[in-house]
N, C-alpha and C positions, 0 to 999 in steps of 0.2 A: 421490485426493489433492486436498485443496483450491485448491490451486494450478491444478489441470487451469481452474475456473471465469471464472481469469482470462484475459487476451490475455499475449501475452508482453512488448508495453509495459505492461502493470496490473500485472505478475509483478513483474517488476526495477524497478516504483517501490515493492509491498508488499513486497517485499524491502530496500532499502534502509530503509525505514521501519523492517521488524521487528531491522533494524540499527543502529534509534536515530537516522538521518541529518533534518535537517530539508528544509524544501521546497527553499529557496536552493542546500544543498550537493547535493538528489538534479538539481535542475535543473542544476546545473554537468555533473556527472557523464553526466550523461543529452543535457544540450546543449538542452535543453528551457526552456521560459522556468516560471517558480515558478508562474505560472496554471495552465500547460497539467498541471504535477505535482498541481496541486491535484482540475484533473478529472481523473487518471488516480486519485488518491487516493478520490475520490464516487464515481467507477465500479466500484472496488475496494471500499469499504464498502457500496453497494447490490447488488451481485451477491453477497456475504456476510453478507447480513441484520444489518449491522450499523451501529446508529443514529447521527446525526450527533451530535455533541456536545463538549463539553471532554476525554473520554477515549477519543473515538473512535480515536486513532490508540494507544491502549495497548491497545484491544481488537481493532484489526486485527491487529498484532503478535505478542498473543497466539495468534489464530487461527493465523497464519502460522507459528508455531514449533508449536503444538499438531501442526498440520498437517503439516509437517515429519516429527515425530516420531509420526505412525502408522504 
């Protein structure tokens, strides 16, 4: 499962993510300040080979429901 590659803080911020949440709301949630979402957010796209960019966080998502549903 794709999920095993992340931490269990990388887990429940790509998860929030692949629930459409932005940085502001998963940091609330989380208690976490929007920086620290953000690196948990880069450590979750480099540990899944997936590139930084303007759709990065639609292609982590993706991963994470693909992932999901194997």
């Amino acid at each position: 499962m794709i999920l095993n590659r992340l931490s269990p803080q990388e887990c429940k911020v790509a998860m929030y993510i692949a629930h459409g949440y932005d940085n502001q709301e998963i940091a609330t949630k989380l208690e976490l300040s929007p920086r620290t979402v953000v690196k948990y957010m880069t450590r979750c796209l480099n540990k899944l080979n997936i590139p930084l960019g303007g759709a990065s966080r639609v292609k982590l998502a993706r991963k994470i429901w693909e992932g999901e549903n194997e």
